[in-house]
N, C-alpha and C positions, 0 to 999 in steps of 0.2 A: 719729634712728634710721637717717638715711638712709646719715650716715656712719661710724654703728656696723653694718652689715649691710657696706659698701664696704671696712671695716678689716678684716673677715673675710676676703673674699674675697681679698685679696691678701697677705694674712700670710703664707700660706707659699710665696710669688713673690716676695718679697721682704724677707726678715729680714736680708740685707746691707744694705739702703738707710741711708744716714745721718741719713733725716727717719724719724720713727715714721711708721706707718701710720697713725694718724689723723689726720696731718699732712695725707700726699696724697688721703686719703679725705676730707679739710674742702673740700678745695679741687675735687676729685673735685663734690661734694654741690653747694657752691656758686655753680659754674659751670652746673652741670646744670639749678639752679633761675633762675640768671639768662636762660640762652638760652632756657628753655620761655616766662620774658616777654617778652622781647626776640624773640623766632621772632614770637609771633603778633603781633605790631605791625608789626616794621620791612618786608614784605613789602606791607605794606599802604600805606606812608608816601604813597607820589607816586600811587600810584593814586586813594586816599583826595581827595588835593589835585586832580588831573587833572578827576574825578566834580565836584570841588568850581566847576570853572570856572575853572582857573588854566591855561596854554596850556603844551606839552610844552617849549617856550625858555627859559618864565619856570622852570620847577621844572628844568630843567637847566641856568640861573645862581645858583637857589637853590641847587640841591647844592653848584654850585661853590664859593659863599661858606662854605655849612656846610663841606665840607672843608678850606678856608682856615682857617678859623675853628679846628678840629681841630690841624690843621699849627701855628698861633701857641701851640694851649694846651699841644703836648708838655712843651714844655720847664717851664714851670710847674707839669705834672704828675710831668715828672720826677724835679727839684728835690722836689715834695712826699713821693713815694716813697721816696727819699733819705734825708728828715730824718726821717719818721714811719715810714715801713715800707709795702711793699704791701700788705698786710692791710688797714691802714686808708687807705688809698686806695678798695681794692676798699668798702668801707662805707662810705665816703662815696659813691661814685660812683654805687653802688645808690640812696644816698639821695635825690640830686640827681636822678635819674630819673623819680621821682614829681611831680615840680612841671614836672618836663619834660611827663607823660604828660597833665598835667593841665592846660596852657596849649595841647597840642592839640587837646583836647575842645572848647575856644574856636573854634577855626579857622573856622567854619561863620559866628558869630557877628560875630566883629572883624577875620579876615581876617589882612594880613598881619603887625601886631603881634603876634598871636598866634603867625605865624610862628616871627617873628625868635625870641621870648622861647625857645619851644619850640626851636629851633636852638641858640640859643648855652649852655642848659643842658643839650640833649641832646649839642653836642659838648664840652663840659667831661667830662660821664659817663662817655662812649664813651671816650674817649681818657684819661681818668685809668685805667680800669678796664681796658684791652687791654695798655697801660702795666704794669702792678701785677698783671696776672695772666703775663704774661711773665715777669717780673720773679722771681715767687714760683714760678712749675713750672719752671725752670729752675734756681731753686737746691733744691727739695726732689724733682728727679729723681734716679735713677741712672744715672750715666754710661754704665754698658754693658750698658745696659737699656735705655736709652730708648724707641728704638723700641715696646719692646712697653708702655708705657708711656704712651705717644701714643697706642698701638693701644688701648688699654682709654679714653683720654678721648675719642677719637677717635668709639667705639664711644657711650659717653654723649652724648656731641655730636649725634653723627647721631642716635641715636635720638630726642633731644627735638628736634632740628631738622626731622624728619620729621614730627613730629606736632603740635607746634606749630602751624603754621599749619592746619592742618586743624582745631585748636580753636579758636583764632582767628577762622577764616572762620567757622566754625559759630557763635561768639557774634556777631560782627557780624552775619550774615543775621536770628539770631534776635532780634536786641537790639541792632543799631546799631554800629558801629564805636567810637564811644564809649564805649559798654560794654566793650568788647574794651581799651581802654585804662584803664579802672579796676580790671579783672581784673588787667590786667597790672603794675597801679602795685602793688597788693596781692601778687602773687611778689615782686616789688620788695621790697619794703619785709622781707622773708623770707631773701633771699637771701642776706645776708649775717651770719647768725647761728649756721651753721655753722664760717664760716673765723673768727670770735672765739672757737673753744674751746680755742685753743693762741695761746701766744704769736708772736712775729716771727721768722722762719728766717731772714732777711736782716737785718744789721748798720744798726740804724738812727743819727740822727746823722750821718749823711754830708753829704757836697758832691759835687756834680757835677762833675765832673774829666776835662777832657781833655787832661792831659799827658801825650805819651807814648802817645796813639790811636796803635794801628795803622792806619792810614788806607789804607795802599798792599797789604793786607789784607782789607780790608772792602767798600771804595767798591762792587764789584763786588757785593756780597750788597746792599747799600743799593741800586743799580739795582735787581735783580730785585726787589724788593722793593715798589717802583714800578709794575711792572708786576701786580702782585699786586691793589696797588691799582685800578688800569685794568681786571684785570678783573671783582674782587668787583662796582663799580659797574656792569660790562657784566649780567653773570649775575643781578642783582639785579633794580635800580632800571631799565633799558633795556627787559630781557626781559620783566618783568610790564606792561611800561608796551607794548610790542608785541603781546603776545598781547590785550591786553586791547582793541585796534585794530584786530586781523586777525582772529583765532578766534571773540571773545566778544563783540563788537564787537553792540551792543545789548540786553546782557545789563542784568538789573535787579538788584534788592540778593542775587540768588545767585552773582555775579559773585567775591565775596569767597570765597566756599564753593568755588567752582569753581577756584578760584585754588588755595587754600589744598589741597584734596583731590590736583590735580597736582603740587605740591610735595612732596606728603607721600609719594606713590606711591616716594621714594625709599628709604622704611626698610629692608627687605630686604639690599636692596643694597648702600648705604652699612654697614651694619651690620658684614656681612662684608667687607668691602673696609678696614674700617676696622683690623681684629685680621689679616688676611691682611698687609697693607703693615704692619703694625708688626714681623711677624717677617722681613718684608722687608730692611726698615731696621738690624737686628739682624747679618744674616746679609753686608753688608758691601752689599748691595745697591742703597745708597739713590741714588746719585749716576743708576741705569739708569732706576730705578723715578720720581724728579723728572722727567728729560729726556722719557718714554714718554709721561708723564702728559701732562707742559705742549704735547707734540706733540698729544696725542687733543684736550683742550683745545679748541685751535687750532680742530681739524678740525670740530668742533662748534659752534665761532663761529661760519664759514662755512657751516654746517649752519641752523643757525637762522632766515634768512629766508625758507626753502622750507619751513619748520614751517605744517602749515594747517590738521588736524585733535587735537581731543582726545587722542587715541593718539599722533600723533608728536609732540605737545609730553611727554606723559608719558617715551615713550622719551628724547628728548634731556633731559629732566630726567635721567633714571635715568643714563645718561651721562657726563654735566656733573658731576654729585653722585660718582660713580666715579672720576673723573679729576683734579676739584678737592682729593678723601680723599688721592688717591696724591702731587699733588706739594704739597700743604702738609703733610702729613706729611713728608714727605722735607725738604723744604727749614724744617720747622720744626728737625728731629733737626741739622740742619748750623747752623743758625741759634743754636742750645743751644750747640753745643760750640764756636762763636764766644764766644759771650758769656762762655766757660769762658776758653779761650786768651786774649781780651783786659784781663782781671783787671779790665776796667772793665764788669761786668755792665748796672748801669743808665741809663749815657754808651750803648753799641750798641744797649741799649731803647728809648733816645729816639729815635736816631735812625733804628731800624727803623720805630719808629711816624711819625716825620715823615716817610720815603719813601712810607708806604702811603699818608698822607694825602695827600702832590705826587705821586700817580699817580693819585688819585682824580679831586685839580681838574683835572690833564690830561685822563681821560676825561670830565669832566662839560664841557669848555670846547672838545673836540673833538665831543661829541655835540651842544652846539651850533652847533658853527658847520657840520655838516650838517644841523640842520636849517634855519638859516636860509637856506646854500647851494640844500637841495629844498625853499624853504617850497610849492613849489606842490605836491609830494607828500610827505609828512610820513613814509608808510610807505617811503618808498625812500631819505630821509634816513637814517634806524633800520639798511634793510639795509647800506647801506651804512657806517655806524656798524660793524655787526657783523666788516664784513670789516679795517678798520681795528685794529680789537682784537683778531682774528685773527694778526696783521703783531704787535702791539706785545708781547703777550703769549707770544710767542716768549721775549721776555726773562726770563722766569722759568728758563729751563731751565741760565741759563750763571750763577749765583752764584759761582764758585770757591770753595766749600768747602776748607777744610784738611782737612775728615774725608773727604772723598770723593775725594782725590788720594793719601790711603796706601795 
């Protein structure tokens, strides 16, 4: 239903497109339904572990390994996208989620085998499924459209990323964090039954082919790309694991509610911000709208170790969430019409996904090595963490786009 109400809505915005509308409304619905499980969990991952009695060193050489780990499976993922098609990538990847959600409810129990297990089938997931949804909105967009395009999944984005964790926290206070992972294996297991109502839009049967990469082209968008990675992990995994040190620092099992409720204060905002910057993006704007963004960005890294009450974490959430809308929109619309120019769609998917993932192990393996630099203060390892990531994520702003130099 969800994607027969979405085929409505954009029918008459879109009756040139070369994918039906139920195409981009499957993928619209199925995306929508994954991040709503995926929001209430992955906010909670290192916190969850931290509570658990694991020290902020060991869960920031964990991460490092999980995004190692990520980085090795692109290419296997790629390859699979390849030969069967992103559709079924995305359904498998869903599925493999579940056994993931479900070796972390172990954690408590077995510790770090439960770990590992949960690791290496949540990054097989993650990274098959980022892979293969690239992969599939970039061939069933339109080209001179996009932007607004982005602005309308952008808008679906944000809004379940808004409230997600607010559901989220709300079951774990009420029922345990484990609960909150069985809810979420059960979207899981949903989400991918929208994008099986149409066939494959992308040419299966392939090989993975880099003959003929534009390389002296690209390498510059594969940087920034890195830095993308450096700072999802800062914004993420860093910031919940600070606030939760500084602000909440004593808090009991409403910690998760509290978290989740901050997060979520960004709906509003993101919403409109997300349908503003797509006609941005439209309007020949993007190349101002990417550099503005990843500048405020910045300023807000920098921002965040002087966050000390409820209110100014909420503001620099609302912020963050504004600013992160404007340049991945931007830099995804330049990123699409790469993947067009380089007639090797799913070779520059891989290896956007392997940059994000060798910027993530750099932020996870430079977050440690401040903190073992301040182990005698652990919060002034973090700030200073922050301003590092402030300096690196600069680098999002210079891709060199082909669309943003006509």
């Amino acid at each position: 239903m969800f994607q027969t109400i979405l085929a409505k809505l954009f029918k008459r915005r879109h009756f040139w497109r070369y994918a039906t509308f139920s195409e981009v409304a499957e993928l619209y619905a199925s995306r929508t339904m994954r991040l709503l499980a995926l929001r209430m969990i992955s906010l909670f991952i290192a916190l969850f572990m931290y509570q658990n009695g694991y020290s902020l060193l060991f869960i920031a050489c964990y991460f490092a390994c999980y995004f190692s780990v990520k980085a090795l499976i692109a290419y296997p993922a790629a390859r699979f996208a390849a030969r069967f098609g992103p559709k079924h990538g995305i359904l498998l990847s869903n599925i493999l989620y579940i056994p993931a959600l479900a070796a972390f409810t172990f954690v408590p129990e077995y510790g770090v085998p439960a770990l590992i297990i949960f690791g290496l089938v949540q990054a097989w997931s993650v990274t098959m499924y980022d892979l293969c949804y690239l992969v599939d909105f970039s061939k069933v967009k339109n080209s001179e459209h996009a932007g607004k395009e982005l602005g309308y999944m952008q808008v679906l984005e944000k809004s379940t990323t808004a409230l997600s964790p607010l559901l989220g926290g709300f079951v774990a206070f009420c029922f345990g964090v484990e609960a909150t992972m069985w809810v979420a294996a059960i979207i899981f297991a949903l989400a991918s039954w929208p994008l099986m109502q149409s066939s494959e839009q992308v040419k299966t049967g392939q090989k993975l082919d880099f003959s003929g990469f534009p390389w002296r082209t690209t390498w510059r968008s594969l940087r920034a790309q890195s830095a993308i990675g450096f700072d999802v992990f800062t914004s993420t995994t860093v910031w919940i694991l600070f606030i939760s040190l500084t602000v909440f620092v004593g808090s009991g099992d409403d910690l998760y509610l509290k978290i989740g409720a901050l997060t979520s204060v960004t709906f509003v905002t993101s919403f409109i911000a997300a349908y503003m910057f797509g006609r941005l993006i439209d309007r020949r704007r993007g190349r101002d709208l990417l550099r503005f963004s990843v500048f405020a960005n910045s300023l807000l890294h920098l921002a965040r170790p002087f966050m000390s009450t409820p209110a100014g974490i909420a503001m620099l959430n609302v912020g963050n969430e504004t600013a992160t809308t404007g340049y991945s929109m931007a830099f995804t619309r330049g990123m699409f019409d790469t993947a067009d120019m380089t007639g090797k769609r799913i070779a520059y998917m891989f290896l956007i996904e392997l940059a994000l993932n060798v910027g993530s192990v750099l932020a996870c393996l430079v977050f440690a090595l401040c903190l073992w630099i301040f182990s005698a203060n652990t919060v002034l390892g973090m700030q200073v963490f922050f301003g590092v990531a402030a300096i690196y994520t600069l680098g999002i702003a210079f891709p060199r786009f082909q669309l943003y130099r006509k």
